[in-house]
N, C-alpha and C positions, 0 to 999 in steps of 0.2 A: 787610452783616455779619449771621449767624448769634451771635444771644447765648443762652442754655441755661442754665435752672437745673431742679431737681426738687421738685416739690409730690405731692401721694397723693389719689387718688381711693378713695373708701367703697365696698366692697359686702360689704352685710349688715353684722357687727361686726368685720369685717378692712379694713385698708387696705393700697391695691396702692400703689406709686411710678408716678409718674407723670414722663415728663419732659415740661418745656414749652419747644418750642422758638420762638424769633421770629425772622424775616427780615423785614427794611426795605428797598424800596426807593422810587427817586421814582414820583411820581405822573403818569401818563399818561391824559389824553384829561379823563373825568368820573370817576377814581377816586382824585382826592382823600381823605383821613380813612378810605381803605374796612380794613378790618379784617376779614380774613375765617379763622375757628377750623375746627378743621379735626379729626379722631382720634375723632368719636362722640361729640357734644356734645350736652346737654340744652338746655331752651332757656333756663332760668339761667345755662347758660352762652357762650351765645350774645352772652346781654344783654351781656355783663361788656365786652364792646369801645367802650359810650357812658359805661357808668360808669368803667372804665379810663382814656381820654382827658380826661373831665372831672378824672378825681382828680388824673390826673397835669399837668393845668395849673390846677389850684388850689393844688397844691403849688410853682409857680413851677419847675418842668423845662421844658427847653426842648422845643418840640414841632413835629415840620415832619409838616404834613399829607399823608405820602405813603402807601401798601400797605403794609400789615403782614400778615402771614402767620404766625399761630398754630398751630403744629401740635402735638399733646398725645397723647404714646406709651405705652405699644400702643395702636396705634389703632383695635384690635377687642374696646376695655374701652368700656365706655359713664362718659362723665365728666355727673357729676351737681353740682348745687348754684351757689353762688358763692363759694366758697374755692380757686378757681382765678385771682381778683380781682390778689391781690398779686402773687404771683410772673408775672402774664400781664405787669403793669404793671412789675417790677423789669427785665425783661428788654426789654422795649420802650425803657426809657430806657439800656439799655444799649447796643441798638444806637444809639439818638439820639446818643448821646453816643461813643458806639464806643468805649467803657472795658470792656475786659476784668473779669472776677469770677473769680477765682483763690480768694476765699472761699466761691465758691457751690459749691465741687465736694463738701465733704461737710455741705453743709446743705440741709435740708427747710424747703418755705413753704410755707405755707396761708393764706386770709386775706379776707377779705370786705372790700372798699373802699367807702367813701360816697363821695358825690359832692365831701366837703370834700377827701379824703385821708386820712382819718382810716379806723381799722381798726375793724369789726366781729366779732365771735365767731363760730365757724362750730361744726358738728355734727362731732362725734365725734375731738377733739382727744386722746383718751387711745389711743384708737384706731391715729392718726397717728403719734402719739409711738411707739409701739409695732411700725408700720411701719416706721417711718425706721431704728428704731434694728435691725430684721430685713433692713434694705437695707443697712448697715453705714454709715448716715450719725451723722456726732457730733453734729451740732448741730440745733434744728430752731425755726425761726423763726415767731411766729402770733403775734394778737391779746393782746394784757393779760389780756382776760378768758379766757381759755383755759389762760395762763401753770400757775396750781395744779395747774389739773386735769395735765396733763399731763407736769409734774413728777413723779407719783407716779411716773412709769419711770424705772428705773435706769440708769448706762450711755449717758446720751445727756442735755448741755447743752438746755437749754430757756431760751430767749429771748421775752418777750412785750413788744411793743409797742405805742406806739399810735399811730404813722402810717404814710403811705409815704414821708414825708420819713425819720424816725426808721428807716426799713428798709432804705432807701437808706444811708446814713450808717455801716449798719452791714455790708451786705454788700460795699461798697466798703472797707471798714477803717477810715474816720475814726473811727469809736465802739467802740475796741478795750476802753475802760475797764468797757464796761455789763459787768457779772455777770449770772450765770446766775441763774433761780431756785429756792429753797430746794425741797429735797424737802419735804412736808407733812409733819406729825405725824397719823397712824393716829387716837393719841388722844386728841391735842388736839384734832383736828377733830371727834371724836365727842360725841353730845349725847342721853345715857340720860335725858332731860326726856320721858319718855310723861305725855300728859297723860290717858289713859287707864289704870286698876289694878284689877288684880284685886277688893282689898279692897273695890271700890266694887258689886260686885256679891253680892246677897245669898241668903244658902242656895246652892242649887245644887251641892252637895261633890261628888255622883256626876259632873255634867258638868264641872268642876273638873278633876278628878280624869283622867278622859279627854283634858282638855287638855292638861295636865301628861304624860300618854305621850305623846298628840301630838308635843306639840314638843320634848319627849326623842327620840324615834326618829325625828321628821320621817315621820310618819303621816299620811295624809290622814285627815278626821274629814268626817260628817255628824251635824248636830243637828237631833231631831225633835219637831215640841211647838206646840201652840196659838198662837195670838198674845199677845204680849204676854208669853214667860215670860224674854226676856232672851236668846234666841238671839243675834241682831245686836250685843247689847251685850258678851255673853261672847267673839264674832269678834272684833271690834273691841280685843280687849285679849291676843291671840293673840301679837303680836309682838311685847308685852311680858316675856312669859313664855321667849323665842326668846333663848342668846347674845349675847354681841357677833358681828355681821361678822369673818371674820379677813381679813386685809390682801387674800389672793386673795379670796375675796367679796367683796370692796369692790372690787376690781378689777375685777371678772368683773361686777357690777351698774351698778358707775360706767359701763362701756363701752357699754350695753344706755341706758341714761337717756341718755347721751350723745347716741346717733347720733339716737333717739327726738325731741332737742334741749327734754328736760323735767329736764335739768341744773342744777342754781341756781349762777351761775357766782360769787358769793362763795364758796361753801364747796369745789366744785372736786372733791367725791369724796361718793359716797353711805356713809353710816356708818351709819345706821339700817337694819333691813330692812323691804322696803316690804312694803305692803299694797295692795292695788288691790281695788276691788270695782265692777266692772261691771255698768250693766243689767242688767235681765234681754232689754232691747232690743236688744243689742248685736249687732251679726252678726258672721257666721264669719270674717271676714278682723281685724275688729277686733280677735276674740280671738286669734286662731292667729297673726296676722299678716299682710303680703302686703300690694296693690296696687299702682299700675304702677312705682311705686318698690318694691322691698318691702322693709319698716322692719316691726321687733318690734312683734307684738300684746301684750295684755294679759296672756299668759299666760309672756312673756321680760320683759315689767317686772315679772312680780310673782318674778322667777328669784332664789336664797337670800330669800326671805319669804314672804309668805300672797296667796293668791288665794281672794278671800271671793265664793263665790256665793250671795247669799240668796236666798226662791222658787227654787228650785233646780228646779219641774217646769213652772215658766212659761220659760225657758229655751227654744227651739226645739227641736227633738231634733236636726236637725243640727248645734248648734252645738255642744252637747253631748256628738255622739260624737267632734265633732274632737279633742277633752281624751285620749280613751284611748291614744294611741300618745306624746305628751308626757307623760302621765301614766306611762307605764312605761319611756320610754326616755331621760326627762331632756332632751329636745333635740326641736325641731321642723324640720322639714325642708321649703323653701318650692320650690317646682319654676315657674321660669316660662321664655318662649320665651330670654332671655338669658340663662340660666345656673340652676342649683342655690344655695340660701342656707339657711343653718344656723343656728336662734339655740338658746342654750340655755336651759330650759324647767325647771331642778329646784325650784320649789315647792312650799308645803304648800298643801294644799287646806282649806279652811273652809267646807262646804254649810250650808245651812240650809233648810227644808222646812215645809209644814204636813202635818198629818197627813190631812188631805183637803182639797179646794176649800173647805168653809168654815172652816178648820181646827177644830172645835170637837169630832171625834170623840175620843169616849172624856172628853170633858168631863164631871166630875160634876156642874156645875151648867147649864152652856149648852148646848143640845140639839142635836146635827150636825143638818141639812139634806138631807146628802147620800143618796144613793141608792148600794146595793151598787155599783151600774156605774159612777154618777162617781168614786167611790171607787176603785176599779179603773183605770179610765181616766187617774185622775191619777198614781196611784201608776207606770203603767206607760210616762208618760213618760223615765223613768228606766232607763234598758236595764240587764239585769243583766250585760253585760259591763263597765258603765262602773262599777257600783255593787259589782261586786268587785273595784276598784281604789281603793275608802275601805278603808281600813283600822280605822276605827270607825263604829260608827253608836249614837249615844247619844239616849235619849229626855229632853226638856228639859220636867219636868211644871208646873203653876204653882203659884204660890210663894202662899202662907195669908197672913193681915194679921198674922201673931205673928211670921213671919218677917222681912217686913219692917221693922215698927217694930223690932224686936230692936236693942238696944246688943253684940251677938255681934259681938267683931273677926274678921274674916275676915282670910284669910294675903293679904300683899302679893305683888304682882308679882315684887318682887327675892329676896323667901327663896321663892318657887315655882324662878322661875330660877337661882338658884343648885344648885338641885335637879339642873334642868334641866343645867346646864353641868357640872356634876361627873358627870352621863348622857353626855352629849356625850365628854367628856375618856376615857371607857373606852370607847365607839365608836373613837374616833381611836387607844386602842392596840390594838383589837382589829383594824384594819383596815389599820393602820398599812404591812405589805406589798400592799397591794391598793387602786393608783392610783386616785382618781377615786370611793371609797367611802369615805362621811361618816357615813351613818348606819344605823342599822338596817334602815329599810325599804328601803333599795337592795341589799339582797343580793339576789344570785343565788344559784341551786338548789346549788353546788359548795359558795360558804362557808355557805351556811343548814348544809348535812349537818353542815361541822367544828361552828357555834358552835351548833347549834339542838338537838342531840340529847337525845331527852325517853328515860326510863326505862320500863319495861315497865307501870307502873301510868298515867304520862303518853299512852302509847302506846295503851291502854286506853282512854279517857277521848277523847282524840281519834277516836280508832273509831267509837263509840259515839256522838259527835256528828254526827261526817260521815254515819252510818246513819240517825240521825233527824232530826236537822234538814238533813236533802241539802243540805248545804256542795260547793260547788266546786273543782277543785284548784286553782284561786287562791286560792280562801279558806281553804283549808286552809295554805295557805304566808303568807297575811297574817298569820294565827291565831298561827303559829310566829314568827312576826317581832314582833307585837306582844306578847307572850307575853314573849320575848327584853327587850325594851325594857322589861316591867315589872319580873322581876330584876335588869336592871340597876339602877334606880332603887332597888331594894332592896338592892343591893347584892350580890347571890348569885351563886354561879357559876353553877350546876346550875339548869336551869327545872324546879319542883316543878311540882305539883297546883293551888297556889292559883295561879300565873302564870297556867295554863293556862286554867283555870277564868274566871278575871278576864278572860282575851284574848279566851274563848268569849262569853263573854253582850256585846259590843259586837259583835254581830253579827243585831242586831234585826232588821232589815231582811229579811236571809235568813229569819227566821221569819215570812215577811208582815209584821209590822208590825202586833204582837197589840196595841192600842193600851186593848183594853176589859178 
């Protein structure tokens, strides 16, 4: 007997269907218990034919030790992981038993087995779901813990359990009664508890202030300044100041964490936006992504939220310039001998730098160390194609003893971001015909011309900057974007003088980086 149900194999943040088929026959000569999988199998999935056998007679199925023959279609997909466990194991006892499954024909299984029978959590079950329900299957069958997350898709019953007995029971029809599970709540699962604020950081109004364009326009920023003047501490409170998630971000991050498998399977959906801050040890696959599996680097987990690079010139320079092509195109593209893989990549940038190897230049009290040429040398870790892709560069000076002791309330996270969100709300009807465009700094050169158009005295004034300070013409189109973003926070239609002016001077860097 041939018994068949359909499970999904992962590649990248998509899942394909997969179907698994099993044939039983008796056992001849010394091939007893042999098990042999068969369609491009990894060797997690190899394994699954001792853990299979065990589960299934821990569970009390009957079992006759003869050939089984796993075949897992197309078979020119390479099948990865052990979520291929359940449904290898529902269909094996189907042939044992020679019971037809009339309910397996529009439902999806996934499912990692322990040796008791019992079901484990597998990677990228929002994924799955999402699959199944693009194969035109209703139902889709996995672990307990997986159940939430999974639920958030539309359109498609989600069942989570936690055995193979319990999976049995149900794909046979004895357990017609179980319900499906609830779709979440967006915002009841959400949890604005930052235990980082603004207000905890003192003075600082000009880099404040930059922050606050920042994450109204979704700006990459660089911050430059000695040790110890609060750089790390002002990143760190970045995703404070950032929206809520809307349900597609939270979709489009929960599936990235997911496959990653740095999911927390109580909560079942990413509601916060993250923050990631990597070595500065990290190497280029870590960040970019890729290896022999390849699964999301650092720079698709930190996708709708911040990616904090602090020492930003200790960095390798290769790793470095892997950032410029994600950095402008939203999405990173992983090329290996099995195929092409796509993650998407739209985060804010958060750098942070000293102003030289000791950082101490331009200090009035601590005396740099450094030498013209180190000076130099550090600075020019930094390639200026990468570093006209910040869209700010803000000098972070240190902060006097009257500052700090100060009893001055500084503005909270929530009245910044409320700022912040009523910036966002006229992005979204500004762009509202033009798919796939959230914020300002994602325009292209067509709608920059409609929304970006400065005045003959504007016009002026930008001239006049690109001639002395040799701006780029990406900087000149950053200049215009962040320009854009600060009227809007003001509310204005028309970009004035002072927009202009305020978008110009974050752009320190372009002038050397006069620190003295």
């Amino acid at each position: 007997m041939i018994a068949k149900v359909y499970s999904a194999a992962l590649r990248g943040v998509e899942a394909v269907e997969v179907e698994v088929e099993v044939s039983a026959r008796a056992a001849d000569g010394g091939n007893a218990g042999r098990i042999n999988i068969v369609g491009l199998p990894d060797a997690a999935v190899r394994e699954s034919g001792d853990r299979v056998t065990t589960a299934i007679l821990a569970s009390a199925f009957n079992y006759i030790y003869g050939v089984h023959t796993v075949n897992l279609a197309p078979a020119d997909l390479r099948k990865e992981g052990p979520s291929f466990d359940l449904p290898i194991a529902l269909a094996m006892i189907a042939c044992e038993q020679e019971e037809e499954l009339p309910h397996a024909r529009d439902l999806m299984i996934v499912g990692e087995l322990a040796l008791d029978g019992s079901l484990r959590p597998v990677k990228g079950a929002l994924s799955i779901a999402l699959g199944a329900k693009a194969a035109g299957r209703k139902r889709l069958l996995l672990p307990e813990q997986n159940a939430r997350e999974a639920a958030m898709v539309t359109g498609i019953e989600v069942f989570g359990l936690r055995s193979l007995h319990e999976a049995w029971h149900f794909i046979t029809g004895k357990d017609a009664t179980r319900a499906p599970e609830p779709r979440p709540s967006l915002v009841q699962s959400r949890n604005r508890g930052h235990a980082a604020d603004l207000d905890e950081v003192k003075g600082q109004h000009n880099v404040k202030r930059a922050l606050e364009i920042a994450a109204a326009g979704g700006h990459n920023i660089l911050m430059v300044g000695p040790p110890g003047t609060g750089k790390s501490m002002l990143a760190k409170r970045m995703p404070s100041l950032m929206p809520d998630l809307s349900e597609q971000e939270a979709i489009e991050t929960t599936r990235i964490h997911s496959i990653a498998g740095l999911l927390d399977a109580r909560e079942g959906l990413v509601t916060e936006r993250p923050f990631r801050s990597p070595h500065h040890t990290i190497s280029d696959v870590g960040l970019l992504g890729g290896g022999t599996n390849p699964g999301p680097g650092e720079i698709s987990l930190a996708h709708n939220g911040v990616l904090f690079l602090d020492e930003l010139p200790e960095y390798r320079r290769s790793t470095l310039e892997v950032l410029r092509q994600p950095l402008e195109d939203g999405e990173v593209t992983i090329s290996r001998a099995a195929g092409t893989l796509k993650f998407q990549t739209r985060f804010l940038l958060v750098a942070a730098m000293n102003p030289c190897p000791c950082g101490f230049l331009g200090d009035p009290v601590r005396q740099c160390r450094c030498s013209p040429r180190q000076v130099e040398s550090y600075r020019a870790k930094i390639s200026g194609p990468l570093l006209d892709r910040i869209d700010l560069h803000v000098e972070v000076p240190l902060i006097d003893y009257k500052q700090l002791a100060s009893d001055e309330q500084s503005e909270s996270s929530a009245t910044v971001r409320d700022r912040v969100a009523a910036c966002r709300r006229v992005q979204q009807g500004r762009f509202h015909d033009t798919p796939g465009l959230r914020t300002n700094s994602a325009m292209g050169p067509r709608v920059m011309r409609q929304h970006c158009r400065v005045s003959p005295e504007c016009s002026l004034i930008l001239e006049q900057a690109m001639e002395q300070l040799n701006f780029s013409a990406r900087a000149h189109d950053r200049i215009l974007k962040v320009a854009r973003t600060i009227a809007d926070l003001g509310g204005a239609l028309e970009l004035g003088t002072d927009h202009l002016l305020e978008a110009i001077q974050y752009r320190s860097l372009d002038r050397k980086l006069s620190f003295s």
